[in-house]
N, C-alpha and C positions, 0 to 999 in steps of 0.2 A: 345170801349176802352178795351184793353185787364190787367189783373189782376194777380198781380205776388202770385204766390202759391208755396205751399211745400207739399210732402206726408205724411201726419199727422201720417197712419197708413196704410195695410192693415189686413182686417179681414174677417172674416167665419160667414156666417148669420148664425145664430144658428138653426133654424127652418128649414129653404131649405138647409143648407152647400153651398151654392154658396157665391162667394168673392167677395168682396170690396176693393177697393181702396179711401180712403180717402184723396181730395187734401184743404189742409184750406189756403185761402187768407190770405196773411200777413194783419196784424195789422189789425186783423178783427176774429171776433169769425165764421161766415160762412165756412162751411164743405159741399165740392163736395162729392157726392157719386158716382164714376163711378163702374158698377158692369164689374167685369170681370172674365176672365178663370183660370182655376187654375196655369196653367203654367206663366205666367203675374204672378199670385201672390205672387208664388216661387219665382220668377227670380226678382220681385222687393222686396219682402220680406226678402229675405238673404243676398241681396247686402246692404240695409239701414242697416241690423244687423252685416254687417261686416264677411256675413260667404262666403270663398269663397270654391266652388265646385270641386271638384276630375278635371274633365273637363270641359272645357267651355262649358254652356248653350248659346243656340240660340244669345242671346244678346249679351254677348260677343263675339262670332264670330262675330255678324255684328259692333259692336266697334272696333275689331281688324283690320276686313278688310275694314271698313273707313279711320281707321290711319293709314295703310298701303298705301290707297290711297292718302292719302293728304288731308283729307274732314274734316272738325271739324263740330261736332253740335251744334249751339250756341243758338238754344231753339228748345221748341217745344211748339206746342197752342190747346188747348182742342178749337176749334174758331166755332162748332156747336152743336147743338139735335135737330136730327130731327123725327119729331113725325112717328112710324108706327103702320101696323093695328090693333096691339094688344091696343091700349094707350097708350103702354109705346115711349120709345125713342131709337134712337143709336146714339152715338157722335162720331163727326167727330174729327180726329185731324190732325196737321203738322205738318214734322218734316224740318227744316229749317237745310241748308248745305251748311257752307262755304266752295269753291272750290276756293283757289287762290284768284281771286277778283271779284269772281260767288258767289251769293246767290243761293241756287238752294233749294224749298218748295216740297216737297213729299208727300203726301195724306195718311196718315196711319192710325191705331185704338189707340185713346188713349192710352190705356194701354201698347202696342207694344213702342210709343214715351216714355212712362213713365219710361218703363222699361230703356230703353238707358240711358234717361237725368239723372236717380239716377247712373248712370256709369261714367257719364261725366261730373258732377255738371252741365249741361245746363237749363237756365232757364225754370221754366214749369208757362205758361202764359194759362189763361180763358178768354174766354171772356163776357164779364162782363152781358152780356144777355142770354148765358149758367147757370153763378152762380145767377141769377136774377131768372130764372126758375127752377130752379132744386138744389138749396143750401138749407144747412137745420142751424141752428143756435145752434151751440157746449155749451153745460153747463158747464160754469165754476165750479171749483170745490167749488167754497163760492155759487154758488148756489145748487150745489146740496145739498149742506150742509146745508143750505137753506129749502131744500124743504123734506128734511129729519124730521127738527126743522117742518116746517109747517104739512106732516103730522101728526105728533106727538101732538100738538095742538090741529087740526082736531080733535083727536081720543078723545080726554078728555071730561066726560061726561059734562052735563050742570049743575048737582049739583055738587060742589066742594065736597058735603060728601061721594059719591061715588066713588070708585076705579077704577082706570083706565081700562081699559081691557089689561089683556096681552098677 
């Protein structure tokens, strides 16, 4: 079953500087992390912010010379991870292309689809045994708030005569 998502966010690991793409399942607190390049993060990070570019980046050249062609992209699907020899994984994805009264599926890197479908509102679909292995679950802000209040708690000595630590 495939899983209708939105780009929450991309971000900069703070420790390594390598990027993220964040895609969260609607109606669902679950957060894909797909890591990706920086150029990916540019190109899908200024388009969501609304900032357009002196000249076309890579992306939109190939936006342009789709509609030029006559091809709409009416999604694209994060639809594997597949394990390699470090432990980690690489995801597969496709980008699906209406031709006339052609569907026509292209084999590309998530992030490359990503970057398109925030160009063309096209839907961005998981598949639900991608976000089943590799989804991490988003803290809402009453829990962080939450766990703010809990450690705080935590911290309070066991004689109430005693002063907190600050």
């Amino acid at each position: 079953m495939l899983v209708p998502c939105t780009v929450e966010s991309v971000r900069v690991h703070v420790l390594t500087g390598q990027h993220v793409v964040l895609l969260q399942a609607r109606e669902s607190n679950r957060l894909l992390p797909i890591w990706i390049g920086p150029d990916q993060a540019h190109s899908i990070a200024t388009r969501i912010a609304g900032i357009a570019s002196e000249r076309p980046l890579t992306h939109d050249l190939m936006m342009d010379v789709l509609s030029k062609l006559g091809a709409e992209i009416t999604r694209i699907v994060v639809r594997d991870l597949v394990s390699d020899e470090s432990g980690g994984g690489i995801f597969h994805g496709s980008l699906f292309l209406q031709l006339g009264e052609k569907e026509v599926e292209i084999d590309c890197r998530p992030s490359d689809a990503i970057a398109l479908a925030v160009r063309c509102s096209a839907r961005i679909l998981v598949a639900d045994t991608v976000l089943d292995r590799s989804a991490i679950l988003a803290e809402s802000e009453e829990s962080q708030n939450l766990t703010v209040f809990k450690e705080f708690i935590e911290s309070l000595p066991e004689d109430p005569q005693t002063p907190p630590p600050s």
